[in-house]
C-alpha positions as CSV (number, residue, x, y, z in Angstrom):
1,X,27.5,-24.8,-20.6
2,X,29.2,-24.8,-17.1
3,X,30.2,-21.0,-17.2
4,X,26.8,-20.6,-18.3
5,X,25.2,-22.1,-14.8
6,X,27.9,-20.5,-13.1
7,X,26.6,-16.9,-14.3
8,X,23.2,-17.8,-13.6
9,X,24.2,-19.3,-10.4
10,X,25.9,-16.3,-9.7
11,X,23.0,-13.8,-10.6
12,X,20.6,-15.3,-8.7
13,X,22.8,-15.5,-5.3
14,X,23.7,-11.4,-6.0
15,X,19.6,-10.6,-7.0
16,X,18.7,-12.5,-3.7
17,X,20.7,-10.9,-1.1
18,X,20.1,-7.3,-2.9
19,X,16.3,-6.9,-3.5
20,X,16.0,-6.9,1.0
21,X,18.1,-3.7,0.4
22,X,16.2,-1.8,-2.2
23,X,14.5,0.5,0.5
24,X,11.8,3.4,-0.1
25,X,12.8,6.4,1.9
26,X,16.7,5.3,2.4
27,X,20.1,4.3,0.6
28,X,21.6,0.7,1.6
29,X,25.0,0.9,1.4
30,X,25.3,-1.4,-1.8
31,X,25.2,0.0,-4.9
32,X,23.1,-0.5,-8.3
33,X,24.4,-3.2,-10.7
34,X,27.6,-1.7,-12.4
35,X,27.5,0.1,-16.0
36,X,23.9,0.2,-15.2
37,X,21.0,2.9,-15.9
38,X,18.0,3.4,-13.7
39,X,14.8,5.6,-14.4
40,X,12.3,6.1,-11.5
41,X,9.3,8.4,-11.3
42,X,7.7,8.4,-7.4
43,X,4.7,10.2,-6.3
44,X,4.2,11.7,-3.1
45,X,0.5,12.5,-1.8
46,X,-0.1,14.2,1.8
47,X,-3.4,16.5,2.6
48,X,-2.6,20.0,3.3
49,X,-2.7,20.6,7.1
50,X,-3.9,24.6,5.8
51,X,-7.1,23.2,3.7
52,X,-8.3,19.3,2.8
53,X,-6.6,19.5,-0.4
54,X,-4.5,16.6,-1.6
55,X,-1.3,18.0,-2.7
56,X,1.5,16.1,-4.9
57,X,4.8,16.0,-5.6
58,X,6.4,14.4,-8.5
59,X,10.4,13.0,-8.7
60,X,11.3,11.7,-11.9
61,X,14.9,10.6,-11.7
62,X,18.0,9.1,-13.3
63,X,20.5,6.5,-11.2
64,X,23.8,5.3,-13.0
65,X,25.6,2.5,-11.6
66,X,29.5,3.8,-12.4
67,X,31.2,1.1,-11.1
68,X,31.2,-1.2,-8.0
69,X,31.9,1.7,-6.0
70,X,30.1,4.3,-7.2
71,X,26.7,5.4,-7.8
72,X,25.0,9.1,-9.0
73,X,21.9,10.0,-9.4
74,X,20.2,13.4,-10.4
75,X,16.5,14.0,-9.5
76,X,13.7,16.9,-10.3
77,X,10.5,17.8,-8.6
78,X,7.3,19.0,-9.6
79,X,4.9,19.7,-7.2
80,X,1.6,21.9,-5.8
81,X,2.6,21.7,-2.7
82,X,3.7,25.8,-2.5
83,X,1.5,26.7,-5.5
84,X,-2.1,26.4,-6.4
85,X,-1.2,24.2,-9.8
86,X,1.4,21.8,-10.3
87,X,4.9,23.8,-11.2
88,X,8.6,22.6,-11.1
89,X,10.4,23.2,-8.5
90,X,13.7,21.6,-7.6
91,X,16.9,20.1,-9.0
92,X,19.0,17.6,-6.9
93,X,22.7,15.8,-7.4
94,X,23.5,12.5,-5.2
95,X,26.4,10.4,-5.1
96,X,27.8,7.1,-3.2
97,X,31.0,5.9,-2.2
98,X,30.9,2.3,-1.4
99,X,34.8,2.0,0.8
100,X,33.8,-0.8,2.2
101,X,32.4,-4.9,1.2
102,X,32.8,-8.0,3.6
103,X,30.9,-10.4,1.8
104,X,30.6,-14.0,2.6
105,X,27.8,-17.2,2.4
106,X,24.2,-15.6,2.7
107,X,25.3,-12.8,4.1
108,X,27.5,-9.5,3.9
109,X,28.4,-5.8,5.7
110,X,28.7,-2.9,3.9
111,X,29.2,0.7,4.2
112,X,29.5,3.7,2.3
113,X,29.5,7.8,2.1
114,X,27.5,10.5,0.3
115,X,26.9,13.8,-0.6
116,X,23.4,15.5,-2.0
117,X,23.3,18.9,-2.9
118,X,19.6,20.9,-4.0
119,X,18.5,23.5,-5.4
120,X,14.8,24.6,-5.0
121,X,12.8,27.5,-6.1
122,X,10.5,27.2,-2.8
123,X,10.6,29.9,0.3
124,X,11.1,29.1,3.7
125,X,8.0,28.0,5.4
126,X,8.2,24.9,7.7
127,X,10.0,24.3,10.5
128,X,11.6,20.5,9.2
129,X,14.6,20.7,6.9
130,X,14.0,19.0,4.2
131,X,15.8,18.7,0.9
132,X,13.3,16.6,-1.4
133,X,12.3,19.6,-2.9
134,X,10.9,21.8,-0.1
135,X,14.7,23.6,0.4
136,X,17.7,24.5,-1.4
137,X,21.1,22.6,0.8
138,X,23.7,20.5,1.0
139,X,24.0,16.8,3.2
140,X,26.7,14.7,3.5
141,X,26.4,11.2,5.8
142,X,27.7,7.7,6.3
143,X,25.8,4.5,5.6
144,X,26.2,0.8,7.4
145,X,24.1,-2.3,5.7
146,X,23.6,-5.8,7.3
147,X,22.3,-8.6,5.5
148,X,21.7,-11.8,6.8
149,X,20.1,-14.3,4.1
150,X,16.5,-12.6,4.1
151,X,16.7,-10.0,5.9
152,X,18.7,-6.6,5.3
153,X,18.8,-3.8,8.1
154,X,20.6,-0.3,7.3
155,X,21.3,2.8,9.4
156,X,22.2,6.0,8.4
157,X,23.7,9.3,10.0
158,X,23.9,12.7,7.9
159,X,24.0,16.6,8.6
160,X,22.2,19.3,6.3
161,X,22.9,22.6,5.8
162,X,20.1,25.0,4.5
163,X,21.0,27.2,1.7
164,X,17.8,28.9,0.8
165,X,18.2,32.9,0.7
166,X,15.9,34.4,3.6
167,X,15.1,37.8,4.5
168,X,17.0,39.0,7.4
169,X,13.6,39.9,9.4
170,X,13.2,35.9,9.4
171,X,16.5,34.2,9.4
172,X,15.9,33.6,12.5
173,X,12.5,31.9,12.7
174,X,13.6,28.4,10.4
175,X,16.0,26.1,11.0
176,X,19.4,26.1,9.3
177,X,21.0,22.6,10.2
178,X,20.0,19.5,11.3
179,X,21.3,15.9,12.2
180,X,19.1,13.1,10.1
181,X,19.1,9.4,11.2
182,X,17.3,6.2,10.2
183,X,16.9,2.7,10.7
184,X,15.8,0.7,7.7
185,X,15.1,-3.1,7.5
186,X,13.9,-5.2,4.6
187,X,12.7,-9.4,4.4
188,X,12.6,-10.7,1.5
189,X,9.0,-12.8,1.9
190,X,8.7,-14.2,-1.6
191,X,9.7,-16.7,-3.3
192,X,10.7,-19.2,-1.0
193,X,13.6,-20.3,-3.1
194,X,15.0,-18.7,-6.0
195,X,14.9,-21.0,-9.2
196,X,15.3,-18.2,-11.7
197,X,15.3,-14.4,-12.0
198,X,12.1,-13.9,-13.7
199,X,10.4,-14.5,-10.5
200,X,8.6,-11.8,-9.0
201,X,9.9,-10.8,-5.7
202,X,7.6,-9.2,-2.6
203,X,9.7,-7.7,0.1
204,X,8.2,-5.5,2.6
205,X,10.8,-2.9,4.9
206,X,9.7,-0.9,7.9
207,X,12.0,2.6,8.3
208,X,12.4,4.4,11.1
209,X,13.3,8.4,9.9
210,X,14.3,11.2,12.3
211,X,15.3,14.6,12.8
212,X,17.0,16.4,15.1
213,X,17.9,20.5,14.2
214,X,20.6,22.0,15.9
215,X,20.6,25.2,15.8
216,X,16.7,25.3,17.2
217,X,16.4,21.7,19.0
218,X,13.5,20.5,17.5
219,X,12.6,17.3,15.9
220,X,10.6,14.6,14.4
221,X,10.6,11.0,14.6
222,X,8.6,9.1,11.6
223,X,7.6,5.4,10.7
224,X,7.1,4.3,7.3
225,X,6.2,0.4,6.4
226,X,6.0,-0.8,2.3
227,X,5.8,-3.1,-0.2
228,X,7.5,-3.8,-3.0
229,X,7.0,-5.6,-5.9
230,X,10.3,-6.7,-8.1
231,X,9.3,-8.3,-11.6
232,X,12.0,-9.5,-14.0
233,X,14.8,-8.4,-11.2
234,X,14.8,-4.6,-13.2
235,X,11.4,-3.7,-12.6
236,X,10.5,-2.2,-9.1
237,X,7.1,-0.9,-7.7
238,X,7.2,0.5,-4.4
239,X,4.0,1.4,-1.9
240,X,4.3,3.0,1.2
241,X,2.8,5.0,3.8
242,X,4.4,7.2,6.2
243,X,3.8,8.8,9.8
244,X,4.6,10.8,12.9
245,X,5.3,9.1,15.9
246,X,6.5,12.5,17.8
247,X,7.4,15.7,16.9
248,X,7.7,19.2,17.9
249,X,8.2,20.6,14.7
250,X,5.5,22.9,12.1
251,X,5.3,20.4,9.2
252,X,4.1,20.2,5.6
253,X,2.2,17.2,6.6
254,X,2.0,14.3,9.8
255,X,1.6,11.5,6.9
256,X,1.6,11.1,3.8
257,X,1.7,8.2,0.5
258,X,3.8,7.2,-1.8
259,X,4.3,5.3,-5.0
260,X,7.1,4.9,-7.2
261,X,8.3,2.6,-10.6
262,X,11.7,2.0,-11.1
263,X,13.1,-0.1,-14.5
264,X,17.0,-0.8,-14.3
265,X,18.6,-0.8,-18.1
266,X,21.1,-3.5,-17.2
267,X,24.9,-3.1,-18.8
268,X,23.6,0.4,-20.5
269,X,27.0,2.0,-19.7
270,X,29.2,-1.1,-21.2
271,X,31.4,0.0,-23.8
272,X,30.4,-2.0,-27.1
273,X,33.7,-4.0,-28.7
């Protein structure tokens, strides 16, 4: 019955001080519960800044927790955003290095590395290099993740590299690398207290997201706030809106919304005796 407690006791300490990190746009530097297996769909909505159509794009994607340290997920996209119905249009591979974990009481510091690589079907048309579907490229970054008993604050650094095939009459005109940063933070608002992990958590995050190319010096600098809802401590639904605060960039869009559900299979990866 003790060792019992002692797990639950456990659980509940490592849910609390991981659902602040769970953030929209951004990776934490903690990782997904080992031997674990996550589906997520999100859905992206922005009007067309061509026409007042409401384009969409769809990401249905797979997550598996490895190990402590290690984390991949692979991701596709179907979208109208580049076509007048709804078609597929990329593939992308991400993984996470956790090399570092200073945990104590309440609180903890972590860090980690990764490495993305896409392939899209799309042409080069905007000016921001983006790789959620819009491009074909490869990023590689570092992550650093606070947490101090509610609240969890995260920044990230990463460079891109374009792949996408252009004609040689326009190489010129798009970007081919950039420099991404961002500044996450999440509070956990309810509950109060933690008395078991059936109860449904509400966090909200506010992330700050920005670009810099290099080989063009332009940039943009967005704001995105959210909500999330946590049920069951594997369920996840995520609402968020995001802006331009500056830019000097031809976008897709200056804001847009987005929804997502998560459900975390926990343990799916254990070997069975």
């Amino acid at each position: 019955m003790k060792q019992i407690l002692n797990m639950v006791a456990v659980l509940l300490v490592s849910v609390a001080g991981y659902t602040q990190e769970l953030y929209v746009y951004t990776e934490p530097a903690s990782n997904m519960p080992a031997k674990s297996i996550s589906a997520k769909w999100s859905t992206k909505l922005l009007k067309s800044i061509h026409n007042d159509r409401v384009e969409q794009r769809h990401t249905p994607e797979v997550m598996l927790g490895l190990n402590k340290n290690w984390m991949v997920h692979v991701a596709g996209t179907f979208s109208d955003m580049y076509s007048s119905n709804i078609r597929y249009e990329s593939i992308r591979l991400y993984a996470k290095y956790r090399f570092l974990s200073n945990d104590e009481v309440h609180q903890h510091f972590r860090m980690a590395v990764f490495g993305e690589a896409t392939h899209s079907v799309n042409p080069a048309y905007y000016e921001e290099v983006s790789l959620d579907g819009d491009l074909s490229g490869v990023m590689a970054g570092l992550i650093a993740t606070q947490l101090w008993d509610k609240l969890a604050v995260s920044g990230t650094a990463s460079l891109a590299q374009v792949t996408t095939k252009r004609p040689k009459y326009i190489e010129d005109a798009y970007p081919w690398q950039a420099f991404n940063y961002s500044l996450s933070a999440g509070y956990l608002v309810l509950p109060v207290e933690y008395t078991s992990y059936k109860q449904t958590n509400l966090n909200v995050y506010l992330e700050l997201l920005g670009q810099q190319t290099l080989d063009r010096k332009q940039h943009y600098l967005d704001l995105a706030p959210s909500l999330q809802l946590i049920f069951n401590s594997n369920a996840k639904l995520n609402m968020s809106h995001r802006f331009q605060l500056n830019s000097d960039m031809h976008r897709m869009a200056e804001k847009s919304w987005q929804v997502s559900f998560e459900y975390v299979f926990l343990n799916a990866l254990k070997r069975k005796k």
